[in-house]
N, CA, C and O atoms as a GROMACS GRO file, in nm:
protein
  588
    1UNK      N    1  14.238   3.610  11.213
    1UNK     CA    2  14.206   3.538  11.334
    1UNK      C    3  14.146   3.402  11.301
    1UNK      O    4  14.174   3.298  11.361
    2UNK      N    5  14.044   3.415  11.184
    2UNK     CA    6  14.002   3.295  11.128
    2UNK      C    7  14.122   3.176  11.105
    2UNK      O    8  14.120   3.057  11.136
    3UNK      N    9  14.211   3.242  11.049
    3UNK     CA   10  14.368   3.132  11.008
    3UNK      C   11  14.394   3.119  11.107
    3UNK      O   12  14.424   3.002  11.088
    4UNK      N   13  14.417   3.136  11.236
    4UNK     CA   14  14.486   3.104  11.423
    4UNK      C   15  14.388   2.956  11.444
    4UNK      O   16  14.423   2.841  11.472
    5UNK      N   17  14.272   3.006  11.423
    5UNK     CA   18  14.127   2.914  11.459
    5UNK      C   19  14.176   2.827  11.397
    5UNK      O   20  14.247   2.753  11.466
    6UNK      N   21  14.166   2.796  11.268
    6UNK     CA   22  14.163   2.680  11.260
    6UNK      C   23  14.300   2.578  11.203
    6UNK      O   24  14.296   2.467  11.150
    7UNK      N   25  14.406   2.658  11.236
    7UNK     CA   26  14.538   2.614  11.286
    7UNK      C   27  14.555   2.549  11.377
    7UNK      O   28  14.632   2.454  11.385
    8UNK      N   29  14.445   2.615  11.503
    8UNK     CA   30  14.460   2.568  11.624
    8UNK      C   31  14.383   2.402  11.632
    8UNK      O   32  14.433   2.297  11.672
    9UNK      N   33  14.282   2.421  11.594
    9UNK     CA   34  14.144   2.283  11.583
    9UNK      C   35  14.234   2.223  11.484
    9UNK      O   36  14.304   2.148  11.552
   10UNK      N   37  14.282   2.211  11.331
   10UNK     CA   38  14.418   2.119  11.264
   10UNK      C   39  14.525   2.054  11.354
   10UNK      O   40  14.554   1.938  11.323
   11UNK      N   41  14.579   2.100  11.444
   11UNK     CA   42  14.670   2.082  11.597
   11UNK      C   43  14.565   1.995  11.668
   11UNK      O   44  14.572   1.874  11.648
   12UNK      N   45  14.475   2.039  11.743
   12UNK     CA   46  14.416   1.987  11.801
   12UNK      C   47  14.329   1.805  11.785
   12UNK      O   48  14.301   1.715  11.865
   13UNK      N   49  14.317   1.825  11.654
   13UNK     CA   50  14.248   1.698  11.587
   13UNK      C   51  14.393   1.576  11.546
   13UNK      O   52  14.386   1.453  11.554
   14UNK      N   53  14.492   1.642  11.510
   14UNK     CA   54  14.627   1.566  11.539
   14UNK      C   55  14.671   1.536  11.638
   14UNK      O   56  14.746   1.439  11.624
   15UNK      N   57  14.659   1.585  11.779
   15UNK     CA   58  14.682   1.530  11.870
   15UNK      C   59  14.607   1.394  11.976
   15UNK      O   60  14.646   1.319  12.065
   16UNK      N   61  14.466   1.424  11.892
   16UNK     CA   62  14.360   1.338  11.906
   16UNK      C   63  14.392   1.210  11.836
   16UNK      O   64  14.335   1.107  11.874
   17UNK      N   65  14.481   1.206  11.732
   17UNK     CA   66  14.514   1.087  11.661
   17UNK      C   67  14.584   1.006  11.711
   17UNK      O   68  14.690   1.043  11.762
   18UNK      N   69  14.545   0.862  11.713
   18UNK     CA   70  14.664   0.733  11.715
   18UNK      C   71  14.804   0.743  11.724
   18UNK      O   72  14.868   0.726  11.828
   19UNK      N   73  14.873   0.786  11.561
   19UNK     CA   74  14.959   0.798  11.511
   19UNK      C   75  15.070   0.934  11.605
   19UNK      O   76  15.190   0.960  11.610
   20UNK      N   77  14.944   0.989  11.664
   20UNK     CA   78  15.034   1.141  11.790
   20UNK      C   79  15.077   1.051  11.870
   20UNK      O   80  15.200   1.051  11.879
   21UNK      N   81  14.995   0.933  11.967
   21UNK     CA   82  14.990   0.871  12.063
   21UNK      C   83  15.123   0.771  11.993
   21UNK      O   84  15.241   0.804  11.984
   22UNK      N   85  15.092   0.707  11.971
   22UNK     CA   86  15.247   0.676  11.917
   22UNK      C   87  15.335   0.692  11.916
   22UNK      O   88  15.426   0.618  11.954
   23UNK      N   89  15.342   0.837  11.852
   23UNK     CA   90  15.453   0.861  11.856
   23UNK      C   91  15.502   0.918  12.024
   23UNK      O   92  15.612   0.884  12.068
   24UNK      N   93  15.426   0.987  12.090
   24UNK     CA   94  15.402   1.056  12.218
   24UNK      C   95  15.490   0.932  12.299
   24UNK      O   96  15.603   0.957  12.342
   25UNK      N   97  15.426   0.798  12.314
   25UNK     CA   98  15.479   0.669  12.375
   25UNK      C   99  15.590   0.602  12.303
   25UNK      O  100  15.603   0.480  12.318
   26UNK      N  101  15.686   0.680  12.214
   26UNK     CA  102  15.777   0.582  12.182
   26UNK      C  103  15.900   0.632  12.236
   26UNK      O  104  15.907   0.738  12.298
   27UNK      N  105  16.004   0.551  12.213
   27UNK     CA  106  16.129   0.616  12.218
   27UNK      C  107  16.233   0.697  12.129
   27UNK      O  108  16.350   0.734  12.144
   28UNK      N  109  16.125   0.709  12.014
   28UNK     CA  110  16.193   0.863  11.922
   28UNK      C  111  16.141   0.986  12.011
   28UNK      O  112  16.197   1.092  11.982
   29UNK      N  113  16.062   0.995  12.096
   29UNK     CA  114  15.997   1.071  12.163
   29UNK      C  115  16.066   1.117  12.301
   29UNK      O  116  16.109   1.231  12.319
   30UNK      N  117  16.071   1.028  12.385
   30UNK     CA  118  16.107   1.087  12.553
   30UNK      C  119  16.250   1.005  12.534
   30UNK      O  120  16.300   0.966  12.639
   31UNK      N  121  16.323   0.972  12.405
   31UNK     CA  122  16.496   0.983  12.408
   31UNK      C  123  16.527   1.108  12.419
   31UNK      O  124  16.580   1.157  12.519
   32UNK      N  125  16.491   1.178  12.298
   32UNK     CA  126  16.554   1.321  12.283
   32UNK      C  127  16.476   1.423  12.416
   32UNK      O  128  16.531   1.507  12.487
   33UNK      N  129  16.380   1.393  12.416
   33UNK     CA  130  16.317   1.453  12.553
   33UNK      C  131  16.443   1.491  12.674
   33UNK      O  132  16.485   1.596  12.723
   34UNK      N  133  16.483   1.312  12.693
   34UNK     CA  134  16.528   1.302  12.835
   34UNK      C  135  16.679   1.346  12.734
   34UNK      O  136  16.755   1.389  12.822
   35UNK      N  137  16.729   1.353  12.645
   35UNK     CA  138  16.860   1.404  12.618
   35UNK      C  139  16.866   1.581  12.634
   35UNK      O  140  16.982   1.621  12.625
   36UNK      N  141  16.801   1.654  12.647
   36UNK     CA  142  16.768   1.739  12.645
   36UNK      C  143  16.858   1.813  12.749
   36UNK      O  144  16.877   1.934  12.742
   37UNK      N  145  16.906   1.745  12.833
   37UNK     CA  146  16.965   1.790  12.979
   37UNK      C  147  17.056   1.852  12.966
   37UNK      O  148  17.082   1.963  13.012
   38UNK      N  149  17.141   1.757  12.874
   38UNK     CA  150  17.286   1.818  12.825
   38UNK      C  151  17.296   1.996  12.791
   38UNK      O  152  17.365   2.088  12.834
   39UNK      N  153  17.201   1.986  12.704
   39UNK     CA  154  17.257   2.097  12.599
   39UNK      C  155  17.206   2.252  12.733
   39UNK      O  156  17.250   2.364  12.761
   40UNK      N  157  17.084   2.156  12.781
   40UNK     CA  158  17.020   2.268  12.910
   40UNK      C  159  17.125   2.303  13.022
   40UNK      O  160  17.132   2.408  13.086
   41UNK      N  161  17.209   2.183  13.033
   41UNK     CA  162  17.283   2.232  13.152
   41UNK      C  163  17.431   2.305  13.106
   41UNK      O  164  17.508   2.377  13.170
   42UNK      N  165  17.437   2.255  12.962
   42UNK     CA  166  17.565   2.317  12.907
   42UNK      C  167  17.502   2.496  12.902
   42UNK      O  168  17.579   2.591  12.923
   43UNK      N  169  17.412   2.507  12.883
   43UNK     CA  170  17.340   2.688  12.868
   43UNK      C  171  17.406   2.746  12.979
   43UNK      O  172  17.508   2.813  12.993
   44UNK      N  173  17.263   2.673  13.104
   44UNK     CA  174  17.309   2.735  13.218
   44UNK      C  175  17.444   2.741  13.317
   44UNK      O  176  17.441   2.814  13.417
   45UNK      N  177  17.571   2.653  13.282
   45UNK     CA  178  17.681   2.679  13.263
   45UNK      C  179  17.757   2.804  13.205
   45UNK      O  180  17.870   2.822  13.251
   46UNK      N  181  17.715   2.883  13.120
   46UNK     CA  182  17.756   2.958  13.054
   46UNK      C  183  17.758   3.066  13.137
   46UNK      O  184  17.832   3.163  13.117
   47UNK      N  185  17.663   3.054  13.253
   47UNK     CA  186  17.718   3.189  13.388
   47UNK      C  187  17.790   3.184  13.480
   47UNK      O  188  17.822   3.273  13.558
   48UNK      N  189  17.827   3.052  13.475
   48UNK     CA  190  17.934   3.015  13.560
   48UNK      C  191  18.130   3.073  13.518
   48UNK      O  192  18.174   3.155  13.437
   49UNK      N  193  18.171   3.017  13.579
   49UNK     CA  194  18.348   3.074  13.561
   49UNK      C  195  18.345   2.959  13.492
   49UNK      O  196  18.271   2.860  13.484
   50UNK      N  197  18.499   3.016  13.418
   50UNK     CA  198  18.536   2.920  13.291
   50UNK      C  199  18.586   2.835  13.359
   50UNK      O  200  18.570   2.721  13.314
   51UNK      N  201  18.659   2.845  13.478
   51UNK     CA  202  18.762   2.744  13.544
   51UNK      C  203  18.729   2.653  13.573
   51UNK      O  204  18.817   2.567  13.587
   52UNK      N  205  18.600   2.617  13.599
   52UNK     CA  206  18.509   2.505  13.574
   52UNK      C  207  18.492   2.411  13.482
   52UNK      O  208  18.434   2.306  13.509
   53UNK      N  209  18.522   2.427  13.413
   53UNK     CA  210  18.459   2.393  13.245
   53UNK      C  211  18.592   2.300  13.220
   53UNK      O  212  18.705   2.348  13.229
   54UNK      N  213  18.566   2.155  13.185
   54UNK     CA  214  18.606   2.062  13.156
   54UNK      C  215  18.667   2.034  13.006
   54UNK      O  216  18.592   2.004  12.913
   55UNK      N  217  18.814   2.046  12.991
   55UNK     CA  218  18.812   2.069  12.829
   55UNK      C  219  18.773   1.916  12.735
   55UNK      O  220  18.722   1.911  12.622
   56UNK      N  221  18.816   1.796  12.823
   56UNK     CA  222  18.834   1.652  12.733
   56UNK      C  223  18.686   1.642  12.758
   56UNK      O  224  18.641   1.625  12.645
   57UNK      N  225  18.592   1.644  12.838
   57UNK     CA  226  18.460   1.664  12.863
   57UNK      C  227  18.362   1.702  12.780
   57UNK      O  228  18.256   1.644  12.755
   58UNK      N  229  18.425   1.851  12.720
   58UNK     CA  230  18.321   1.929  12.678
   58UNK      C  231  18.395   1.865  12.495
   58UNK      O  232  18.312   1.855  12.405
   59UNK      N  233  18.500   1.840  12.472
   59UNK     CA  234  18.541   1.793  12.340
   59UNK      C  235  18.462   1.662  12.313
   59UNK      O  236  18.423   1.639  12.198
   60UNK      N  237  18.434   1.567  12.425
   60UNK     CA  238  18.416   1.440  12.400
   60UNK      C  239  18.223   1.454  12.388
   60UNK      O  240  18.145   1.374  12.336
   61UNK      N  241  18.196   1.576  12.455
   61UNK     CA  242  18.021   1.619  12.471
   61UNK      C  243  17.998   1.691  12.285
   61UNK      O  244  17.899   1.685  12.212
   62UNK      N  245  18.116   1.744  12.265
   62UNK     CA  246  18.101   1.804  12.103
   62UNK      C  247  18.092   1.704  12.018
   62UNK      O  248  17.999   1.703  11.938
   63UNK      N  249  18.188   1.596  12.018
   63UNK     CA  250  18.228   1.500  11.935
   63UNK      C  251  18.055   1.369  11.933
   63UNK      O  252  18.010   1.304  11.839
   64UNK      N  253  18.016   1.376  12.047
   64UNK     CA  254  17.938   1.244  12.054
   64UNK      C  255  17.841   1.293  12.005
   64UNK      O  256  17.784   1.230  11.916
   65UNK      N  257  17.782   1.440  12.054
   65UNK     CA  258  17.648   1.508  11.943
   65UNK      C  259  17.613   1.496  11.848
   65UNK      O  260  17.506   1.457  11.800
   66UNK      N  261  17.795   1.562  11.770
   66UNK     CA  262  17.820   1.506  11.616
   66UNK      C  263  17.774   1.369  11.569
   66UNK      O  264  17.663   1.361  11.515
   67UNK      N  265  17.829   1.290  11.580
   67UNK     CA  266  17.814   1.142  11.550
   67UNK      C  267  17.620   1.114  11.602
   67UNK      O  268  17.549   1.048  11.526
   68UNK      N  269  17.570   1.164  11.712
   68UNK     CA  270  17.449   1.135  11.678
   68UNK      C  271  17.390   1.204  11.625
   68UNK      O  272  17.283   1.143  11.624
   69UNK      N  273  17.370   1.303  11.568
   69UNK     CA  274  17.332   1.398  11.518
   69UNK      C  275  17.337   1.330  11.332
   69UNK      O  276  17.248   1.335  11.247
   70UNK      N  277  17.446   1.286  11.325
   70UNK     CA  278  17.411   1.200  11.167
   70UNK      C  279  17.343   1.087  11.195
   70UNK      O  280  17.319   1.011  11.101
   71UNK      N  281  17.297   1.050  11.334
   71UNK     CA  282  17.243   0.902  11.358
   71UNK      C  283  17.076   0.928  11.354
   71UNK      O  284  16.995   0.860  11.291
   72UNK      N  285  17.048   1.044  11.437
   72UNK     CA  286  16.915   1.104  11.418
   72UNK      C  287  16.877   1.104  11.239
   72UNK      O  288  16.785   1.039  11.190
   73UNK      N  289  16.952   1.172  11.180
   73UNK     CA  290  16.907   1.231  11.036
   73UNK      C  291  16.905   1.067  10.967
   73UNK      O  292  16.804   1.043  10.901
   74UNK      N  293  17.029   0.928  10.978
   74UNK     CA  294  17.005   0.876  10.866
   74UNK      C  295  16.891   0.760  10.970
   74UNK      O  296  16.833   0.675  10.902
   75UNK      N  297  16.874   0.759  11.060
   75UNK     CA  298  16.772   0.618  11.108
   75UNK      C  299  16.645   0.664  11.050
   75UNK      O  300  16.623   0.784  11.058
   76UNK      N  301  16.546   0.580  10.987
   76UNK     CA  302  16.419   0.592  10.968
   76UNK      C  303  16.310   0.548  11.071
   76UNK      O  304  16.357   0.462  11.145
   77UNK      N  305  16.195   0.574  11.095
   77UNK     CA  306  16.178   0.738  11.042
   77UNK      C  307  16.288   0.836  11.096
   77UNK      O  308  16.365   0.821  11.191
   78UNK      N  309  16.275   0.926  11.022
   78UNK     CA  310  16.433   1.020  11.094
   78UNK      C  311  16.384   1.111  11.248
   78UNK      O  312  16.273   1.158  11.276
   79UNK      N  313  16.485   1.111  11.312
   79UNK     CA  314  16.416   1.147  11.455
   79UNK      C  315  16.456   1.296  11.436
   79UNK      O  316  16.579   1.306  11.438
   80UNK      N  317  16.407   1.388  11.421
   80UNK     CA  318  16.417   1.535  11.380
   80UNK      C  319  16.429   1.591  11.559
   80UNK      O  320  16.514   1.679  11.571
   81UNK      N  321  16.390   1.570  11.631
   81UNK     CA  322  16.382   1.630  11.790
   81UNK      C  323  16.485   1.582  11.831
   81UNK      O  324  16.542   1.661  11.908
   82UNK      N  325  16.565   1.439  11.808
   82UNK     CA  326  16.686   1.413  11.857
   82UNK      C  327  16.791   1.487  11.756
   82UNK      O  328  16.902   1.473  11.809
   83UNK      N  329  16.805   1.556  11.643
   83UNK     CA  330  16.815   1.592  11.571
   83UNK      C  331  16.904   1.763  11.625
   83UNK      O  332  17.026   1.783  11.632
   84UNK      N  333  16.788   1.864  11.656
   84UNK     CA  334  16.760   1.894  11.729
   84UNK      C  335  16.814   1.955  11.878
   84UNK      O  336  16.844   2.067  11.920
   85UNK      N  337  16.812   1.850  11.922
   85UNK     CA  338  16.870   1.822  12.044
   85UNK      C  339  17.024   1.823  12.058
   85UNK      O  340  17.081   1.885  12.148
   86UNK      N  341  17.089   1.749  11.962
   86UNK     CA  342  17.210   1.748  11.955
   86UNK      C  343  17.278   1.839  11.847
   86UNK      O  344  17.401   1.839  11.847
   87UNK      N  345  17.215   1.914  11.757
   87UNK     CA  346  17.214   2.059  11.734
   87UNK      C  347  17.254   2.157  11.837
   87UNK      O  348  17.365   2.209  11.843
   88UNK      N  349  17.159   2.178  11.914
   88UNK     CA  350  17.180   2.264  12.025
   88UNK      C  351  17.309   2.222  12.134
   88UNK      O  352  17.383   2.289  12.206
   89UNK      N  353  17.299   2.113  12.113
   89UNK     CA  354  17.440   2.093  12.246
   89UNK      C  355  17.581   2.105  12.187
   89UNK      O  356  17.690   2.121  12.242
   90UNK      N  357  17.543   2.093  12.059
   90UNK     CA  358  17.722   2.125  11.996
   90UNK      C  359  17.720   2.284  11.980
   90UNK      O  360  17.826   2.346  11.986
   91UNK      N  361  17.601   2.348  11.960
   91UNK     CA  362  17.623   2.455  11.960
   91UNK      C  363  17.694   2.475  12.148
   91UNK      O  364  17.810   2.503  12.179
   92UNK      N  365  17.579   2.450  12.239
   92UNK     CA  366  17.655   2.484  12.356
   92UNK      C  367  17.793   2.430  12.408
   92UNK      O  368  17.873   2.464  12.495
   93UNK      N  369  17.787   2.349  12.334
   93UNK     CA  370  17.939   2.287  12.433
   93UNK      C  371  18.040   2.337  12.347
   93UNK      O  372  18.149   2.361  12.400
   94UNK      N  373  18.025   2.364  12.196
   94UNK     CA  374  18.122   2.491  12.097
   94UNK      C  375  18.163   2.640  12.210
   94UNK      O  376  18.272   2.682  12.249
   95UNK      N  377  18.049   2.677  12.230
   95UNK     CA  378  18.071   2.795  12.341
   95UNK      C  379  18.171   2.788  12.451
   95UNK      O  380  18.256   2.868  12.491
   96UNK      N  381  18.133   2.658  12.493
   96UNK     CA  382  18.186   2.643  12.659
   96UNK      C  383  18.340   2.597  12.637
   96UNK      O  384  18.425   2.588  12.726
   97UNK      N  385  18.364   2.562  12.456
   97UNK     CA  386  18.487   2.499  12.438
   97UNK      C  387  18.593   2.651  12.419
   97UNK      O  388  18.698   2.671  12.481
   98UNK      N  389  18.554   2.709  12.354
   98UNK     CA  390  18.562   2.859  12.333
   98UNK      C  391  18.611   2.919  12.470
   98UNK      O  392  18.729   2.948  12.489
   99UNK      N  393  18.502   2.937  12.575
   99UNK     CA  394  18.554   3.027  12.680
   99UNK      C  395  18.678   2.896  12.782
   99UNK      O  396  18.745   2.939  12.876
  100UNK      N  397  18.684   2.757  12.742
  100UNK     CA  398  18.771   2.741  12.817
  100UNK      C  399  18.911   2.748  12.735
  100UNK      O  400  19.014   2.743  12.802
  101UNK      N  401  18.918   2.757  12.626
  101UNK     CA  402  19.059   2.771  12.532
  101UNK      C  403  19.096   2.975  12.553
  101UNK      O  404  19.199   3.034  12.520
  102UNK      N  405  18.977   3.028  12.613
  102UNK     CA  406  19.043   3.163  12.611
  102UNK      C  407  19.067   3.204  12.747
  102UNK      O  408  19.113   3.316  12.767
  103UNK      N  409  19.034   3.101  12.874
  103UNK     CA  410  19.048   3.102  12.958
  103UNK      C  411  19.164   3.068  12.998
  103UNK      O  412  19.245   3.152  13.037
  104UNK      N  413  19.188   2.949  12.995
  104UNK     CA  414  19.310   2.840  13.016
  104UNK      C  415  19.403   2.887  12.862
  104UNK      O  416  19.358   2.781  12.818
  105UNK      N  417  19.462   2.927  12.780
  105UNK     CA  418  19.509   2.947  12.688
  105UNK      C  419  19.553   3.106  12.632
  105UNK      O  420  19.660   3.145  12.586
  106UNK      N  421  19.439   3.170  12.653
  106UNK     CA  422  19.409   3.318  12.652
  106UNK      C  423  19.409   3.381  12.731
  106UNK      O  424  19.316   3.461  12.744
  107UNK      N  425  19.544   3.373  12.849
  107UNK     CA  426  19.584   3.455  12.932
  107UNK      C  427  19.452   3.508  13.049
  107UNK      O  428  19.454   3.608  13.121
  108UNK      N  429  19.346   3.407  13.037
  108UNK     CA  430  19.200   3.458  13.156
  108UNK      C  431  19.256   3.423  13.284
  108UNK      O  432  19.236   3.493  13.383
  109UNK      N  433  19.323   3.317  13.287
  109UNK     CA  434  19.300   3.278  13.432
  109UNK      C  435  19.445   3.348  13.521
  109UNK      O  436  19.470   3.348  13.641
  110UNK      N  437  19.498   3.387  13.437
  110UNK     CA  438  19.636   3.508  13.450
  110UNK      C  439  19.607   3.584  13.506
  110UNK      O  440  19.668   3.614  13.609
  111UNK      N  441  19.464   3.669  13.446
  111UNK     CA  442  19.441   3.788  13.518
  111UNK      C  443  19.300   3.797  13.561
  111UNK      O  444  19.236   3.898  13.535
  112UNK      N  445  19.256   3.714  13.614
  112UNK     CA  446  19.123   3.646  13.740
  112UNK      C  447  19.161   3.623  13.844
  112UNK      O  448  19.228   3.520  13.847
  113UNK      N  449  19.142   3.694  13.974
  113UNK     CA  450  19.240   3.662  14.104
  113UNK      C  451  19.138   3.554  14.111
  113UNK      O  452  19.021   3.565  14.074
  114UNK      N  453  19.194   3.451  14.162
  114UNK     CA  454  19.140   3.345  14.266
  114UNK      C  455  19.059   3.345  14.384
  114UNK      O  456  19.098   3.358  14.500
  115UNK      N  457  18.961   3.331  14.349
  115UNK     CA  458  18.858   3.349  14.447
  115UNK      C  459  18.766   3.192  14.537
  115UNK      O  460  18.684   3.117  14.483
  116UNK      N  461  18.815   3.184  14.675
  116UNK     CA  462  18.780   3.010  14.737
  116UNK      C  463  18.641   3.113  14.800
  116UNK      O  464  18.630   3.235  14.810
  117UNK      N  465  18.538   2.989  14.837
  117UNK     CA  466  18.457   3.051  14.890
  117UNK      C  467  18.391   2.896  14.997
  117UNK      O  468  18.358   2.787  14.950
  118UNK      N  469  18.389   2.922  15.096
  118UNK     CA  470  18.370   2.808  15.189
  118UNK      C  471  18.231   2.859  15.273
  118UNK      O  472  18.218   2.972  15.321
  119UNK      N  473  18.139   2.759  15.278
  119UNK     CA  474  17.996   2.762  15.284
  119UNK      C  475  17.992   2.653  15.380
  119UNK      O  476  18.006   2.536  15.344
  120UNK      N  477  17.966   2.702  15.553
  120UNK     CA  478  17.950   2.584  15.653
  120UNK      C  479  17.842   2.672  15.731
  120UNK      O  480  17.840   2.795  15.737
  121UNK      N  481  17.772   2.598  15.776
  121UNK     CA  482  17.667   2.604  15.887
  121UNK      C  483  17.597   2.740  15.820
  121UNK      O  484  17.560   2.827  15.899
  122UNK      N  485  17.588   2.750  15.759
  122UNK     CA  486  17.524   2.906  15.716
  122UNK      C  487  17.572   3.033  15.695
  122UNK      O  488  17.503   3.131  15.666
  123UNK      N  489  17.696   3.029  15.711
  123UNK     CA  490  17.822   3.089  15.699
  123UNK      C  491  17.904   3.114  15.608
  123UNK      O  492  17.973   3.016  15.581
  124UNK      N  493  17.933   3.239  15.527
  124UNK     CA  494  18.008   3.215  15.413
  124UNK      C  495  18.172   3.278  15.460
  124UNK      O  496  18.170   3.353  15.558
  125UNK      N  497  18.254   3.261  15.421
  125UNK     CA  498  18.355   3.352  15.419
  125UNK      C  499  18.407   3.336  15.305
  125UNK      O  500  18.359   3.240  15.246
  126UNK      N  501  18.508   3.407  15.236
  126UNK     CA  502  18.571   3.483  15.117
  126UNK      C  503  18.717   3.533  15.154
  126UNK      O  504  18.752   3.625  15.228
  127UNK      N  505  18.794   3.442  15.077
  127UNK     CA  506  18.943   3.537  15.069
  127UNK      C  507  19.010   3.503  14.943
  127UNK      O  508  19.021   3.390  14.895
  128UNK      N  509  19.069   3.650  14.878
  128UNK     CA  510  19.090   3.653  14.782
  128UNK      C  511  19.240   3.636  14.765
  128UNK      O  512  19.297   3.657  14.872
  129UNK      N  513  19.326   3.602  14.659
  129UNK     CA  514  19.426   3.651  14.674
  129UNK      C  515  19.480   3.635  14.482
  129UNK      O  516  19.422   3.578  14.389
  130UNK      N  517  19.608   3.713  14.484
  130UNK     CA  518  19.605   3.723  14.312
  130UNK      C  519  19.777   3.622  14.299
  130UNK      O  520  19.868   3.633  14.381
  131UNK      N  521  19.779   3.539  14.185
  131UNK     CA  522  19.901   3.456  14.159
  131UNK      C  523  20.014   3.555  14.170
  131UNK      O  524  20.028   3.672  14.134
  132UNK      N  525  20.085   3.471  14.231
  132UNK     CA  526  20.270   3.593  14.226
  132UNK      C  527  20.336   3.459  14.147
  132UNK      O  528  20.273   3.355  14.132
  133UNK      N  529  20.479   3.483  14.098
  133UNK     CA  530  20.537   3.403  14.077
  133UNK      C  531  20.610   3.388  14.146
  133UNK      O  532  20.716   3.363  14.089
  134UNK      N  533  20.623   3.389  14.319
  134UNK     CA  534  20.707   3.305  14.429
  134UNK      C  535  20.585   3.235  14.479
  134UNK      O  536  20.611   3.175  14.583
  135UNK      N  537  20.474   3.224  14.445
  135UNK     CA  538  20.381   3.194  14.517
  135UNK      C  539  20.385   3.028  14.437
  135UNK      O  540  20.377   3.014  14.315
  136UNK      N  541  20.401   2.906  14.544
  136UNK     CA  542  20.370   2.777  14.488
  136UNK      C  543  20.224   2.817  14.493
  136UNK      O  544  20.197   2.870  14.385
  137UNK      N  545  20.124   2.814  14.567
  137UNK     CA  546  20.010   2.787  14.603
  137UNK      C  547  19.943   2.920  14.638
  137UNK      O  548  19.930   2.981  14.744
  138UNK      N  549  19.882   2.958  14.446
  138UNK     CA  550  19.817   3.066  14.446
  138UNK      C  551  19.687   3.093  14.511
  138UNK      O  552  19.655   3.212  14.510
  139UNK      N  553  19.588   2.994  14.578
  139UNK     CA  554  19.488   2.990  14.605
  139UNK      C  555  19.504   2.977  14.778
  139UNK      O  556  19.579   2.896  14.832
  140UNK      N  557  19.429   3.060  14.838
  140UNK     CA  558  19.391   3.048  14.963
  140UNK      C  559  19.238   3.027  15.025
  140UNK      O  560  19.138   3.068  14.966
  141UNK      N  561  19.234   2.967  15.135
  141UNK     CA  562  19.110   2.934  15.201
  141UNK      C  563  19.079   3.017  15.316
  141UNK      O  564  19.190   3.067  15.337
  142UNK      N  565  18.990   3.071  15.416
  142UNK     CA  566  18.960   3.088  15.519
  142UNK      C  567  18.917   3.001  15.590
  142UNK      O  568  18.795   2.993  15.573
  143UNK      N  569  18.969   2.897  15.693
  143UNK     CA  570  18.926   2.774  15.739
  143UNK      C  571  18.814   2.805  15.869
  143UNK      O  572  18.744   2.724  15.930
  144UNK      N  573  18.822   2.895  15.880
  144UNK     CA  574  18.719   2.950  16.009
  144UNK      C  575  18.557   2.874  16.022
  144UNK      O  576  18.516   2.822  16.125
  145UNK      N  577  18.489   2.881  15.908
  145UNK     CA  578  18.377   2.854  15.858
  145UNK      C  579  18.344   2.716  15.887
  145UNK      O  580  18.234   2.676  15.923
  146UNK      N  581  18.451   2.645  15.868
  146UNK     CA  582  18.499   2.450  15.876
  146UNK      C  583  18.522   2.419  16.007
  146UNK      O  584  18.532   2.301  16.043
  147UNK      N  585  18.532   2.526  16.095
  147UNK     CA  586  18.522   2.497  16.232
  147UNK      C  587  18.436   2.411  16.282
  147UNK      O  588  18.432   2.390  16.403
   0.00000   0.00000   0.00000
């Protein structure tokens, strides 16, 4: 418990420093902060349907990570949190690239009936219907709701 203590007061007396404040107010600091969104919203995406999921999007969200991700490591001082940051989003947007190549590619959206869902005045309605191949226009609406 003694080692927690004064782990904690070592932390504490660093944050009291200049050199925290500094860094706290710069922009190696609240960049990767405010980049943070990405990789957060690429997560909570991951409960969503694949049919969603943007393929040139999520390639061009993999690709730009990459490239900063060697920009974090070689700029000095090296920004380890932007680092980090774009770590985690290639990991997520790897995922989201994944379920849309097995979606769109891997026979998912073949056998996922189509589901519209229309949300007016407080009102939901739901109609389902599954692709035929006489069917131009596998997807249907209930327009009632849009009244």
């Amino acid at each position: 418990m003694a080692a927690i203590a004064a782990l904690w007061r070592k932390a504490m007396d660093y944050v009291k420093t200049k050199e925290f404040r500094d860094y706290v107010t710069s922009t190696h600091f609240w960049g990767p902060v405010a980049n943070w969104g990405l990789p957060m919203a690429a997560f909570r995406d991951m409960k969503a349907s694949p049919d969603i999921i943007s393929g040139r999007m999520t390639t061009a969200l993999i690709l730009y990570s990459m490239a900063f991700m060697r920009f974090a490591y070689r700029v000095q001082p090296r920004n380890l949190l932007l680092m980090a940051c774009h770590s985690a989003n290639v990991v997520a947007q790897s995922v989201q690239a994944s379920r849309f190549v097995v979606y769109h590619y891997g026979g998912g959206a073949e056998k996922t009936p189509a589901v519209a869902t229309v949300i007016a005045t407080g009102v939901a309605t739901t109609a389902t219907t599954t692709p035929t191949a006489a069917d131009d226009t596998p997807f249907t609406t209930d327009t009632t709701a849009c009244d």
